[in-house]
N, C-alpha and C positions, 0 to 999 in steps of 0.2 A: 479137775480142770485140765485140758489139753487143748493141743496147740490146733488142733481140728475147729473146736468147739464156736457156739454161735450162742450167744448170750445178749439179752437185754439190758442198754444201759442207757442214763439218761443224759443228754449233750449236753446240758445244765443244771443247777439246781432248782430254775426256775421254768425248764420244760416241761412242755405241758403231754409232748410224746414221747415215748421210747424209742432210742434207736437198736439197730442191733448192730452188737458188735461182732466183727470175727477176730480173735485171738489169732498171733501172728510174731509169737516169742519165742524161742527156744524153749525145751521142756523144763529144765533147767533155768531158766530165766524165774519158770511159771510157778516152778513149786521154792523159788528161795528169795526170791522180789516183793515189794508190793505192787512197784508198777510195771507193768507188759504194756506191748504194740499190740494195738487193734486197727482194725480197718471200721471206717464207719459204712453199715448198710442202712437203707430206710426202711424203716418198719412198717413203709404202707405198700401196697400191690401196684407194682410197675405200671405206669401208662403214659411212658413211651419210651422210644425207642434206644436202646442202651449205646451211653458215646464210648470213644477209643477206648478210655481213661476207667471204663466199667464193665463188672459183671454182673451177666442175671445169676443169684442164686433161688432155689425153689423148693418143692416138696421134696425134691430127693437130698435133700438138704437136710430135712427136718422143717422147714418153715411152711406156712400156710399155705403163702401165694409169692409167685414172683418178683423177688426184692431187687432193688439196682443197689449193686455192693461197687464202692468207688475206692481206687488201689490208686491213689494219685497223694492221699492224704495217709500218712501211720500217726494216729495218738497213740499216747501214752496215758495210759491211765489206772489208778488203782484196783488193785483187784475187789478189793471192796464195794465197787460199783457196779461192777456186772452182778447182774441178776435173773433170776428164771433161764435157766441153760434152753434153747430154742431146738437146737438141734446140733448136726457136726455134720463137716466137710467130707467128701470122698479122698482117697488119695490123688483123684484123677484132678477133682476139680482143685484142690490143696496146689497143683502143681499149675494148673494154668491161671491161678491166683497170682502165684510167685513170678509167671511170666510177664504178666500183666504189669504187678508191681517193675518187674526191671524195664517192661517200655516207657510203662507210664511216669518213670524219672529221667529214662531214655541211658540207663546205665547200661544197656544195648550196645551203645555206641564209643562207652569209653578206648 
């Protein structure tokens, strides 16, 4: 498990889809914790158009089809929940993830 990685998890016990999550912990966090920060993505193909607050991520990802990954919200969640690893991050996109996350708390502007 790394901090790249895009894994399947579900938003409840009582959900009926999977989201995906992107891991978004220290590596260190990931191999000595149960629970790490994920970002929640939807696991259905984008149709429409991505706000401030989001990225598309897509096949170069690992994933099917074009998913809106939203950097405005970090759970916490056990590692025990992620499931079926989807795919992983580039470094490039890793990095405008993390951008994304400092506007979209607007720590920008501290």
């Amino acid at each position: 498990m790394t901090n790249a990685a895009l894994s399947a998890l579900r938003a409840s016990p009582v959900a009926r889809d999977e989201t995906v999550g992107h891991l978004h912990s220290h590596p260190d966090r990931i191999s000595r914790k149960p629970d790490i920060n994920v970002l929640k993505c939807s696991s259905h193909r984008a149709t429409r158009s991505v706000e401030a607050n989001e990225l598309l991520l897509d096949q170069a990802d690992g994933l099917d089809w074009p998913t809106l990954c939203a950097c405005d919200l970090i759970f916490a969640v056990d590692k025990a929940e992620l499931t079926d690893r989807r795919g992983s991050v580039t470094p490039a996109r890793r990095r405008a993830i993390v951008s994304h996350i400092i506007q979209s708390f607007a720590w920008n502007v501290l």
